[in-house]
mmCIF file as gemmi writes it, N, C-alpha and C atoms, coordinates in Angstrom:
data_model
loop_
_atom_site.group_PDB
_atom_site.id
_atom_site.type_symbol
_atom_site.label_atom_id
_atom_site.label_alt_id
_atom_site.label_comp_id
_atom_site.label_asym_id
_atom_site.label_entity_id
_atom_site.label_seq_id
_atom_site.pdbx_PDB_ins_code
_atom_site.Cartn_x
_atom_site.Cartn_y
_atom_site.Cartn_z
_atom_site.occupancy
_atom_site.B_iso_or_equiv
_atom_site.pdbx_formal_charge
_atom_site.auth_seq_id
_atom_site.auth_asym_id
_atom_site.pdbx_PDB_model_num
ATOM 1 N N . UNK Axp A 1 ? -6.854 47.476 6.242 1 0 ? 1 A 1
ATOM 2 C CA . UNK Axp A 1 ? -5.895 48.107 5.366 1 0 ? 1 A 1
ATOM 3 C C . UNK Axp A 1 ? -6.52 49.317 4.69 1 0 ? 1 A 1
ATOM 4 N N . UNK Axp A 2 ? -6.065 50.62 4.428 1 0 ? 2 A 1
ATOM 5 C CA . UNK Axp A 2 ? -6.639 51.466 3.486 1 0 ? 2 A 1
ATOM 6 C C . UNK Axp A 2 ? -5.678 51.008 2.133 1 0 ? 2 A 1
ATOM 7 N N . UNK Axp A 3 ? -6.977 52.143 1.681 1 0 ? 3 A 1
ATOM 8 C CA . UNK Axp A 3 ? -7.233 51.975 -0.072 1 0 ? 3 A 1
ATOM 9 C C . UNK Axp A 3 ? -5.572 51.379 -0.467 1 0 ? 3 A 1
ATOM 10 N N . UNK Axp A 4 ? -4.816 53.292 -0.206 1 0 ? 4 A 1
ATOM 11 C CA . UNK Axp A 4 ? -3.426 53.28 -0.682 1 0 ? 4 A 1
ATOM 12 C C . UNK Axp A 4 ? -3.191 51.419 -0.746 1 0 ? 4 A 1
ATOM 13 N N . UNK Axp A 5 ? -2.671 51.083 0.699 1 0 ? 5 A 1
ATOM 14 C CA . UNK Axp A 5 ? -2.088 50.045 0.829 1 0 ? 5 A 1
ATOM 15 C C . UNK Axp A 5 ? -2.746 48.861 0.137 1 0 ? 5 A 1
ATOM 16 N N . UNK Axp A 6 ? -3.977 48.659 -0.572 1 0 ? 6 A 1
ATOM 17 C CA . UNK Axp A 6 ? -4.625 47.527 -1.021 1 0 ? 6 A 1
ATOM 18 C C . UNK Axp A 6 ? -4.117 47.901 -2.383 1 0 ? 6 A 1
ATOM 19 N N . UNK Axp A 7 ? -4.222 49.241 -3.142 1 0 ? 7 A 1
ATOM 20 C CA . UNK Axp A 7 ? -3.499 49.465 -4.242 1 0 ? 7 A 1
ATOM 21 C C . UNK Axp A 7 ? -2.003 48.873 -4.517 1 0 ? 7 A 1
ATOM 22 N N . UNK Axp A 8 ? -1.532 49.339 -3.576 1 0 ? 8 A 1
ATOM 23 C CA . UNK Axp A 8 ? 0.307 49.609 -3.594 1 0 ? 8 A 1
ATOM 24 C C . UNK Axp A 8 ? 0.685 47.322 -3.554 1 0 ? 8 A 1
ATOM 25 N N . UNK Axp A 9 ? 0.022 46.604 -2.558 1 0 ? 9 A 1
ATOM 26 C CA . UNK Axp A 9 ? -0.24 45.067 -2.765 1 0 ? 9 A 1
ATOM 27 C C . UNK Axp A 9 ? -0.814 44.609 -3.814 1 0 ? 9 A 1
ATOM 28 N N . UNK Axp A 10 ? -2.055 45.356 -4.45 1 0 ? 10 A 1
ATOM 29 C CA . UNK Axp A 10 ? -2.4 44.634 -5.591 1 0 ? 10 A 1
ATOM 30 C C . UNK Axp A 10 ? -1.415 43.574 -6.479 1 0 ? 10 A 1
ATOM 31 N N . UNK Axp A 11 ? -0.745 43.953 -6.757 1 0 ? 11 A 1
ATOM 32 C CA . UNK Axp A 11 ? 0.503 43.054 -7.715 1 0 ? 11 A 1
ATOM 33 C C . UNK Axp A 11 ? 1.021 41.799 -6.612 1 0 ? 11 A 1
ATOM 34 N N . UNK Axp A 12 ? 0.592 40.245 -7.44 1 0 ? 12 A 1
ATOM 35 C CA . UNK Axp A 12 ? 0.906 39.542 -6.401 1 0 ? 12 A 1
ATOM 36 C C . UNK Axp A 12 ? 2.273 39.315 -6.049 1 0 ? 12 A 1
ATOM 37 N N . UNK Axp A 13 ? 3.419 39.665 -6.946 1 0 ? 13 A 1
ATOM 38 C CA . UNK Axp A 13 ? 4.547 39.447 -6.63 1 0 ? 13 A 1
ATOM 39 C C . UNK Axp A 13 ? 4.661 40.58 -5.409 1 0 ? 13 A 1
ATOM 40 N N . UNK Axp A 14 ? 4.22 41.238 -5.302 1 0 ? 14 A 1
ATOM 41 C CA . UNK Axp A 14 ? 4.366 42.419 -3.984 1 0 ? 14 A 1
ATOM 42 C C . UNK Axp A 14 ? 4.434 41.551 -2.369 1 0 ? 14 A 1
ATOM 43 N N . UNK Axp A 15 ? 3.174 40.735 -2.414 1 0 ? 15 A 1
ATOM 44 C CA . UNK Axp A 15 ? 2.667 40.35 -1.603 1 0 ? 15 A 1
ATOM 45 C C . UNK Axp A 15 ? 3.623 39.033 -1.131 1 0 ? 15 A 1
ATOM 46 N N . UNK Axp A 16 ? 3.983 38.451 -2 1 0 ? 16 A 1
ATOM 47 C CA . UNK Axp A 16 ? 4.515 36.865 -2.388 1 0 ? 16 A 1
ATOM 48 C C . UNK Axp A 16 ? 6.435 37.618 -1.568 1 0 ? 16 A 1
ATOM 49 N N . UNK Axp A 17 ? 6.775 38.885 -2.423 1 0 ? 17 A 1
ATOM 50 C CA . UNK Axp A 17 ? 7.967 39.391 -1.706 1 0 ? 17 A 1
ATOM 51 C C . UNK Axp A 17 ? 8.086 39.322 -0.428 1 0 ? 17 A 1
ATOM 52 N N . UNK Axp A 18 ? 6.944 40.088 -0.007 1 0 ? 18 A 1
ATOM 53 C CA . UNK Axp A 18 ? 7.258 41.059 1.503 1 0 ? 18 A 1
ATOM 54 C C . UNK Axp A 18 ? 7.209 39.322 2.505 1 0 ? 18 A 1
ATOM 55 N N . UNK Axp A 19 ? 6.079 38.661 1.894 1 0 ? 19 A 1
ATOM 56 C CA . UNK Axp A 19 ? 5.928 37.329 3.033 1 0 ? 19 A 1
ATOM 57 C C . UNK Axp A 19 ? 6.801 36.216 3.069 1 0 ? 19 A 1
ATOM 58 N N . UNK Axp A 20 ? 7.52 36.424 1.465 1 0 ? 20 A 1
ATOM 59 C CA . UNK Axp A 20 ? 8.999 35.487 1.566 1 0 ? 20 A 1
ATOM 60 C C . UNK Axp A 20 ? 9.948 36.448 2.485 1 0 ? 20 A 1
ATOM 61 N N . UNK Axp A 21 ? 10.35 37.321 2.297 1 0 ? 21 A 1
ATOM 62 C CA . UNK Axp A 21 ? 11.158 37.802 3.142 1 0 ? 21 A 1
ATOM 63 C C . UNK Axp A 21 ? 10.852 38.064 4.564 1 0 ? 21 A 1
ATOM 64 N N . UNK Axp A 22 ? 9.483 37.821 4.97 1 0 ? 22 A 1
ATOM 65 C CA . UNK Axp A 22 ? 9.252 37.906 6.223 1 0 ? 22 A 1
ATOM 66 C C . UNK Axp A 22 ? 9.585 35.749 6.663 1 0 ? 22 A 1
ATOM 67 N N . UNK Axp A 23 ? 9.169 34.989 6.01 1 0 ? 23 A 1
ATOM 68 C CA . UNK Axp A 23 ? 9.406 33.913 6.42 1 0 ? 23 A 1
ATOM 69 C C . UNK Axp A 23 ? 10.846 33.491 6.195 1 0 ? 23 A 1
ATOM 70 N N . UNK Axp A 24 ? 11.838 33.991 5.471 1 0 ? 24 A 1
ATOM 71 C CA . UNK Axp A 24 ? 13.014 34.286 5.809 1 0 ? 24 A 1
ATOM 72 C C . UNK Axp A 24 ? 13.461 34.218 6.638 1 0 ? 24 A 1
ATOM 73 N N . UNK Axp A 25 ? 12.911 35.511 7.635 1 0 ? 25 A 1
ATOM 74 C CA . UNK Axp A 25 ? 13.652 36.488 8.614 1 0 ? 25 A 1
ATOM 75 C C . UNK Axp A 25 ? 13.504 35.306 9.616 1 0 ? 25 A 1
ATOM 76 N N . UNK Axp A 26 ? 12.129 34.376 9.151 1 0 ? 26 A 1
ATOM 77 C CA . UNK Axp A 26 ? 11.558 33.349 10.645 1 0 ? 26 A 1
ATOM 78 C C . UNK Axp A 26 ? 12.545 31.99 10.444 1 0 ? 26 A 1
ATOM 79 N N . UNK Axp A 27 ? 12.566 32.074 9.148 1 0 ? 27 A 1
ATOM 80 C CA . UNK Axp A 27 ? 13.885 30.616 9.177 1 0 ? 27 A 1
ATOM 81 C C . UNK Axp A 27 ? 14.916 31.231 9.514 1 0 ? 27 A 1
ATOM 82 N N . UNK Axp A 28 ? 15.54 32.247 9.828 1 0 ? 28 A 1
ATOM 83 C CA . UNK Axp A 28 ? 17.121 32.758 10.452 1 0 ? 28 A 1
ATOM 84 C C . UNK Axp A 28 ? 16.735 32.79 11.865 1 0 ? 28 A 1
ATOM 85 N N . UNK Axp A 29 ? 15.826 33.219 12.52 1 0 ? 29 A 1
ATOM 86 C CA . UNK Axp A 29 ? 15.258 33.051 13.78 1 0 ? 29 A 1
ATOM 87 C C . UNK Axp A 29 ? 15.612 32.021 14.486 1 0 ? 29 A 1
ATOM 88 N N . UNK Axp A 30 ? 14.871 31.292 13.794 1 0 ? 30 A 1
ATOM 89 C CA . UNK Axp A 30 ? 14.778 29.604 14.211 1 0 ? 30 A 1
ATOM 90 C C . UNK Axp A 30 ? 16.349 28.633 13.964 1 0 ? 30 A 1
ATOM 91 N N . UNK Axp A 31 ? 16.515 28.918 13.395 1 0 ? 31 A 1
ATOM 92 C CA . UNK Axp A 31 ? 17.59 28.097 12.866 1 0 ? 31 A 1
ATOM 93 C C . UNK Axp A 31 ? 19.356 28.71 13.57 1 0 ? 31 A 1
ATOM 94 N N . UNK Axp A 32 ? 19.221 29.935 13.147 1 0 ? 32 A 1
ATOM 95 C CA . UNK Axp A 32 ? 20.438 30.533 13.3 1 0 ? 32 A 1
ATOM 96 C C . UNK Axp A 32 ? 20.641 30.982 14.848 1 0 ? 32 A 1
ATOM 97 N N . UNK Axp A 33 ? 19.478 32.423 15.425 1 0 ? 33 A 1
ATOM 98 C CA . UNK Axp A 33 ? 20.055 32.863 16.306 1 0 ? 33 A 1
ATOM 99 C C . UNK Axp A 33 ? 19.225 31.857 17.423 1 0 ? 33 A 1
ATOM 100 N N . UNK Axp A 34 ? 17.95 31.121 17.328 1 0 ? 34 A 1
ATOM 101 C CA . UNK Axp A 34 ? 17.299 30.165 18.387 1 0 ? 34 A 1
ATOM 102 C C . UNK Axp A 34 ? 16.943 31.644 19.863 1 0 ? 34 A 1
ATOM 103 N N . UNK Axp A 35 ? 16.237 32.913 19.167 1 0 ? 35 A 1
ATOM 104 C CA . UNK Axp A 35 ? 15.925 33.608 20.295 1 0 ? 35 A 1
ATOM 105 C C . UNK Axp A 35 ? 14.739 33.108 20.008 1 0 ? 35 A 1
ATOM 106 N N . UNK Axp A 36 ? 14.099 33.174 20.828 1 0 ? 36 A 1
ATOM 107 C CA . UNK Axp A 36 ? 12.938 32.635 21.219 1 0 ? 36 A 1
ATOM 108 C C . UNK Axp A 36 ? 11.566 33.828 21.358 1 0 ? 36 A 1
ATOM 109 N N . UNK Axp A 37 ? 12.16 34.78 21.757 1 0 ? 37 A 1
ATOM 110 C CA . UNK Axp A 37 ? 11.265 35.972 21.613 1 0 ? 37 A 1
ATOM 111 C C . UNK Axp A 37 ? 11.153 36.383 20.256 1 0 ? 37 A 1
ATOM 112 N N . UNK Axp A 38 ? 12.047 36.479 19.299 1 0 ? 38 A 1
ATOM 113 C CA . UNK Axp A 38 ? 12.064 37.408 18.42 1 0 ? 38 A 1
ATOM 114 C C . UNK Axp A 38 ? 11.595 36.335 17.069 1 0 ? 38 A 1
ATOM 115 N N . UNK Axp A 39 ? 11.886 34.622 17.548 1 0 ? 39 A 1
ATOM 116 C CA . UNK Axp A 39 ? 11.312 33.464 16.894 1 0 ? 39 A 1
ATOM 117 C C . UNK Axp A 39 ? 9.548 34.258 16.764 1 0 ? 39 A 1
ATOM 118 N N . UNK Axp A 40 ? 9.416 33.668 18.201 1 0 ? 40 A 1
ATOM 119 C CA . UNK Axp A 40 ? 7.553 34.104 17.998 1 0 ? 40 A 1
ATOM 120 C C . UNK Axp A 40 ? 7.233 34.854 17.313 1 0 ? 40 A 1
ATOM 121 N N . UNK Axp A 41 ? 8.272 36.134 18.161 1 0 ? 41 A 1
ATOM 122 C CA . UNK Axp A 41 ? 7.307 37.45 17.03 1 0 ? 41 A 1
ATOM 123 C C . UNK Axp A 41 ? 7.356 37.499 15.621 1 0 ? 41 A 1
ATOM 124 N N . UNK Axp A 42 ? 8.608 37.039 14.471 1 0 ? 42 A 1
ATOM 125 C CA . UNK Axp A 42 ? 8.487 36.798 13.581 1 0 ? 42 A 1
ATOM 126 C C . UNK Axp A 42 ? 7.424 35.71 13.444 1 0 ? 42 A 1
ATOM 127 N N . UNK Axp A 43 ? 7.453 34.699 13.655 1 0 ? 43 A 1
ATOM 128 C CA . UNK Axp A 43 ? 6.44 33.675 13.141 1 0 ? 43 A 1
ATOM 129 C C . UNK Axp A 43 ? 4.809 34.295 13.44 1 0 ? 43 A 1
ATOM 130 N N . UNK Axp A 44 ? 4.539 35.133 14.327 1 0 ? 44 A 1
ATOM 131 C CA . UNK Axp A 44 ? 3.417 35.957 14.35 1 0 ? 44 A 1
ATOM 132 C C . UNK Axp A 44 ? 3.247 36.739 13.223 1 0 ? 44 A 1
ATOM 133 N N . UNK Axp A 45 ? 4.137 37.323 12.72 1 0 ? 45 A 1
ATOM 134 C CA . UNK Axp A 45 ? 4.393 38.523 11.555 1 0 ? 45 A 1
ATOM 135 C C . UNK Axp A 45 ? 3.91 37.38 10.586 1 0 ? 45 A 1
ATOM 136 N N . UNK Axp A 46 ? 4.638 36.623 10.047 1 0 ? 46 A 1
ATOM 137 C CA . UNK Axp A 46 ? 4.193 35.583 9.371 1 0 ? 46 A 1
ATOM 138 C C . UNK Axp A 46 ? 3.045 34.975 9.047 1 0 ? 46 A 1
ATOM 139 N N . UNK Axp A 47 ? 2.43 35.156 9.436 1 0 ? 47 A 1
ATOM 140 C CA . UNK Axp A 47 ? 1.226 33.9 9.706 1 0 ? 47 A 1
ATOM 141 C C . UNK Axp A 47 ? 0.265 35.37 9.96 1 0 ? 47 A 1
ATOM 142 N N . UNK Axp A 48 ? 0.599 36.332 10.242 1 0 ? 48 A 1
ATOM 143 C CA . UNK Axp A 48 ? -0.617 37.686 10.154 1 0 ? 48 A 1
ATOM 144 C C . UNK Axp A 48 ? -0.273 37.788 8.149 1 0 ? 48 A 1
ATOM 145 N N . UNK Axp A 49 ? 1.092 37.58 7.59 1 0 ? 49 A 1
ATOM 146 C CA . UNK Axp A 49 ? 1.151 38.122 6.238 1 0 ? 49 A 1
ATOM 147 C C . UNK Axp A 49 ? 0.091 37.11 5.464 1 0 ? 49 A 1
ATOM 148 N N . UNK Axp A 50 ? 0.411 36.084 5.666 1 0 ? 50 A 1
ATOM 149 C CA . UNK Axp A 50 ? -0.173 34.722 4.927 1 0 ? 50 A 1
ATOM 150 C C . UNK Axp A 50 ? -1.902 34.846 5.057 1 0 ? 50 A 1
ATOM 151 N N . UNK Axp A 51 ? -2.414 35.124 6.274 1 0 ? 51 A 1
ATOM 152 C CA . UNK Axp A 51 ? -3.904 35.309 6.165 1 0 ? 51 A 1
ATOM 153 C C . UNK Axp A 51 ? -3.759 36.668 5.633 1 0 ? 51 A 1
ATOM 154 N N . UNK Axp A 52 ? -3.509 38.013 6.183 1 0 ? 52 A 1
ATOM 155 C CA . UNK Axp A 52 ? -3.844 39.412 5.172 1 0 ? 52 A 1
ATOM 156 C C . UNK Axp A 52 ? -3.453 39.497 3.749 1 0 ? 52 A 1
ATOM 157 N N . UNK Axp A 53 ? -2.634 38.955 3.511 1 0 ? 53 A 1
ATOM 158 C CA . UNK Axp A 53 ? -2.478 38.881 1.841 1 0 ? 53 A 1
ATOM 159 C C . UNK Axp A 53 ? -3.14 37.782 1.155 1 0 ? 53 A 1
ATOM 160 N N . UNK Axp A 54 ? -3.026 36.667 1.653 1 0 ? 54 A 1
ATOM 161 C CA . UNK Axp A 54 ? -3.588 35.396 0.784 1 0 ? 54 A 1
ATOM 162 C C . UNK Axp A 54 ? -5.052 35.279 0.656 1 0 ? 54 A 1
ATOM 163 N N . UNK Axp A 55 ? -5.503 35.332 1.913 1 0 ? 55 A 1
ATOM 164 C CA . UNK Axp A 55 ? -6.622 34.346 2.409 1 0 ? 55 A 1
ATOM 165 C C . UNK Axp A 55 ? -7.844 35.747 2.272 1 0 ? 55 A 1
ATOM 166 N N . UNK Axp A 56 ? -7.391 36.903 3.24 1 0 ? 56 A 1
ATOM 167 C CA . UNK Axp A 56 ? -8.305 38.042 3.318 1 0 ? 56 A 1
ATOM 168 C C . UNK Axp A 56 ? -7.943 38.937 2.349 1 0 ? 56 A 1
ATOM 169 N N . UNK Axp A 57 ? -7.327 39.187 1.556 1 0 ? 57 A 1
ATOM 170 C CA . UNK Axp A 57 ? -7.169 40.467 0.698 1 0 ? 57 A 1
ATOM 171 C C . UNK Axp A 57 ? -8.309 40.068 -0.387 1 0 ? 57 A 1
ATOM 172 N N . UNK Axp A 58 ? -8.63 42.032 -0.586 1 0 ? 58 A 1
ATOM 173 C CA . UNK Axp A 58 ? -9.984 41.985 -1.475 1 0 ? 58 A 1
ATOM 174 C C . UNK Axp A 58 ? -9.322 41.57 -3.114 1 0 ? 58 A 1
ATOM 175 N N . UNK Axp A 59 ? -10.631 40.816 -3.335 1 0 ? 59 A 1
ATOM 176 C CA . UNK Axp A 59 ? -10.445 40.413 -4.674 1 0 ? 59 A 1
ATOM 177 C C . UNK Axp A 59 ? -10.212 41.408 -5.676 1 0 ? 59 A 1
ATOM 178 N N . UNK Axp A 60 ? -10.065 40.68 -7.262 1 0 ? 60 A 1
ATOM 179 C CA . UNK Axp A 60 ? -9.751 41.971 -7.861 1 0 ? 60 A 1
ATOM 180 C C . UNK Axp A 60 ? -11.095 42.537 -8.541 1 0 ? 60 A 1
ATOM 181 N N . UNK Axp A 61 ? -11.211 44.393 -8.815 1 0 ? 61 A 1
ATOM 182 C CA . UNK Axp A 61 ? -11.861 45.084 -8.731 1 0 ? 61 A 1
ATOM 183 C C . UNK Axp A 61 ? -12.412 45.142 -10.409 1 0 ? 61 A 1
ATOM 184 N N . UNK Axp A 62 ? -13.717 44.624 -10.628 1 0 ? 62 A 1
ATOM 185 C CA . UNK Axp A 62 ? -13.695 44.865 -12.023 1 0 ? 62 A 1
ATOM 186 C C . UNK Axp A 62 ? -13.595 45.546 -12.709 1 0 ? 62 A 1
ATOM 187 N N . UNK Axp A 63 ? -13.41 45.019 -14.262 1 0 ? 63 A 1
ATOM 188 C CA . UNK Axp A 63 ? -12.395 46.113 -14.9 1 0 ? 63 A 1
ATOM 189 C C . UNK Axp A 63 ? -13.014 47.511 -15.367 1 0 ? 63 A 1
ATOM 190 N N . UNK Axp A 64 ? -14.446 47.279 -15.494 1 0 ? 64 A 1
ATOM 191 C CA . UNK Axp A 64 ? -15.528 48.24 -16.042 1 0 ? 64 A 1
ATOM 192 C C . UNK Axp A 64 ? -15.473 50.012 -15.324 1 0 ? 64 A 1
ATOM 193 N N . UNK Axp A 65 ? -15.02 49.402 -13.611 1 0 ? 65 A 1
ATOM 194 C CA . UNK Axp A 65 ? -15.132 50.584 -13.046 1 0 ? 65 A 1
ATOM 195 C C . UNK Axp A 65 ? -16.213 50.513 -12.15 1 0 ? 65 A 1
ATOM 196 N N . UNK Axp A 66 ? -17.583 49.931 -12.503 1 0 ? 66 A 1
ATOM 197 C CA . UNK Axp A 66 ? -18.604 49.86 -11.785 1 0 ? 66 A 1
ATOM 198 C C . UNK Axp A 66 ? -18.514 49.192 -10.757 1 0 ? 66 A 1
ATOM 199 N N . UNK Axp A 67 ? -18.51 49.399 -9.66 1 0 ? 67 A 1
ATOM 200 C CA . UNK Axp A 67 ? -18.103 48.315 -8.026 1 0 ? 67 A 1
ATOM 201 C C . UNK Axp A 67 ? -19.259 47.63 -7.823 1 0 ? 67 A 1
ATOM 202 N N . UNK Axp A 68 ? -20.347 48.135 -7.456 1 0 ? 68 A 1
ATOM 203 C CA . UNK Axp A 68 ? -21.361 47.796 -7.505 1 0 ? 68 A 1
ATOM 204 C C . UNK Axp A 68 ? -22.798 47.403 -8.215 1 0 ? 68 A 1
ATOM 205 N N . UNK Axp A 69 ? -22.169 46.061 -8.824 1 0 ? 69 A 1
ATOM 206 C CA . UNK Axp A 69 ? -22.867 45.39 -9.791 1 0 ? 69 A 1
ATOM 207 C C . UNK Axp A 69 ? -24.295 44.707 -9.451 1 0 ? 69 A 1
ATOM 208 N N . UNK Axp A 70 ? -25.265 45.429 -9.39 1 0 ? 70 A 1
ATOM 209 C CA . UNK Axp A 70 ? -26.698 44.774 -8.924 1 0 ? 70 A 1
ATOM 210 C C . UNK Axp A 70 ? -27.194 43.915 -10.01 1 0 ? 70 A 1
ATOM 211 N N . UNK Axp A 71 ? -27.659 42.844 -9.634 1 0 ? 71 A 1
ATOM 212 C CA . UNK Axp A 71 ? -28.595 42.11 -10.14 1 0 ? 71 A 1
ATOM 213 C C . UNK Axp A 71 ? -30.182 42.273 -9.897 1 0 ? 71 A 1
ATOM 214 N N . UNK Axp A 72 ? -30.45 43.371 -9.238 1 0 ? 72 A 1
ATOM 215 C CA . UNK Axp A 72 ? -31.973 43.47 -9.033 1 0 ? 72 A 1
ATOM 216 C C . UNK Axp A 72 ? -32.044 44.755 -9.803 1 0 ? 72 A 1
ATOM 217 N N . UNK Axp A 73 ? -33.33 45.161 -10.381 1 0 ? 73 A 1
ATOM 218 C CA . UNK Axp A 73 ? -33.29 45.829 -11.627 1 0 ? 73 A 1
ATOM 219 C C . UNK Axp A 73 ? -33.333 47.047 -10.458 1 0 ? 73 A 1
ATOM 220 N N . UNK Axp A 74 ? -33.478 48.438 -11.222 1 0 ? 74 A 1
ATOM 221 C CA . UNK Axp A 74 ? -33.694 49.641 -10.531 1 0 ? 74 A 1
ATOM 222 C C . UNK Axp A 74 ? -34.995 49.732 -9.715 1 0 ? 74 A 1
ATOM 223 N N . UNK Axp A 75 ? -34.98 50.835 -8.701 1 0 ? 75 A 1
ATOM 224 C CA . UNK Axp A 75 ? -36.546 51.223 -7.891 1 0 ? 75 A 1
ATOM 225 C C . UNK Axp A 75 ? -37.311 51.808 -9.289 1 0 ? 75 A 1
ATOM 226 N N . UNK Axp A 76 ? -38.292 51.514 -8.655 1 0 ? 76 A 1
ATOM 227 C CA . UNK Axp A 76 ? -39.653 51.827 -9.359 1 0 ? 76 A 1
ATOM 228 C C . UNK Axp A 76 ? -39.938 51.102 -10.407 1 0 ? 76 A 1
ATOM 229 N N . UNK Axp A 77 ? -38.896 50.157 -10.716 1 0 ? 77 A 1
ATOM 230 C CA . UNK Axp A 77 ? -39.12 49.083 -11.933 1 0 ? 77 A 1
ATOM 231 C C . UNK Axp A 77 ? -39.693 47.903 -11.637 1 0 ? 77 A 1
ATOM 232 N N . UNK Axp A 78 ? -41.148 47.695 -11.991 1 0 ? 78 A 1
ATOM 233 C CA . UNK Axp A 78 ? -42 47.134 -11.27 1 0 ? 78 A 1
ATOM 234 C C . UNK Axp A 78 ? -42.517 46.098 -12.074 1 0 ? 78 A 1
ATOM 235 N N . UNK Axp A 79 ? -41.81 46.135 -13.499 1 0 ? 79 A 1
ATOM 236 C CA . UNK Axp A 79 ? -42.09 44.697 -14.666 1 0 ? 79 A 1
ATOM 237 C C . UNK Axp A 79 ? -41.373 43.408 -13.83 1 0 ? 79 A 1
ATOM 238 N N . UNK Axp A 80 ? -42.265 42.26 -14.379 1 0 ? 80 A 1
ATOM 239 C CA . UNK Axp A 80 ? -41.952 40.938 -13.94 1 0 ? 80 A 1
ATOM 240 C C . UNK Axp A 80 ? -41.38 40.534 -15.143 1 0 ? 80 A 1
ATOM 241 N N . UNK Axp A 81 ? -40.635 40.458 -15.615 1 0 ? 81 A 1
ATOM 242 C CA . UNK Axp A 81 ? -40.219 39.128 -16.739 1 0 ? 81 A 1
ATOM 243 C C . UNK Axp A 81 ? -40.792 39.457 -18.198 1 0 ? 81 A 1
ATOM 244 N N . UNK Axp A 82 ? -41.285 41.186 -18.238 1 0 ? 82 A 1
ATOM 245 C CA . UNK Axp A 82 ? -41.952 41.69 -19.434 1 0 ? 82 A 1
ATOM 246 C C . UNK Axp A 82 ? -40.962 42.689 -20.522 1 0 ? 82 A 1
C-alpha cells in the first residue's frame, strides 16, 4: 500500500466500512444471485480486505513524530552504564 492509502485507512471505521460492504456484496453473491464466479471473486476480495486491513496494516505511528525510536545509545558513545 502507499503512504496516501495507509493515511486515507488509518481511521478504523474506514477499514471496518469498505470490508463490511465488501462482505455484503459476498452474502448477495452467495445467497441471492448463486454465480459462482463472481461468489469466488468476491470472497477473494474479502478475505484479501480482512488480512490487509486487520491482520497486516501498519500499526499506529507515534505520536512524538520520531519513527525511529532506538534503544541503543548514539555512535561514538562508548560509556557502559556511567
Amino acid at each position: 500500500m502507499k503512504q496516501t492509502d495507509i493515511n486515507w485507512f488509518r481511521p478504523l471505521w474506514r477499514r471496518a466500512a469498505v470490508t463490511g460492504f465488501i462482505a455484503a456484496w459476498c452474502a448477495w453473491e452467495w445467497i441471492w444471485t448463486k454465480d459462482t464466479f463472481w461468489s469466488v471473486l468476491v470472497t477473494a476480495a474479502l478475505a484479501y480486505a480482512v488480512y490487509t486491513f486487520f491482520y497486516a496494516f501498519p500499526k499506529e505511528e507515534p505520536s512524538d513524530g520520531d519513527k525511529s525510536q532506538s534503544a541503543r545509545p548514539p555512535e561514538g558513545d562508548d560509556r557502559q552504564g556511567s
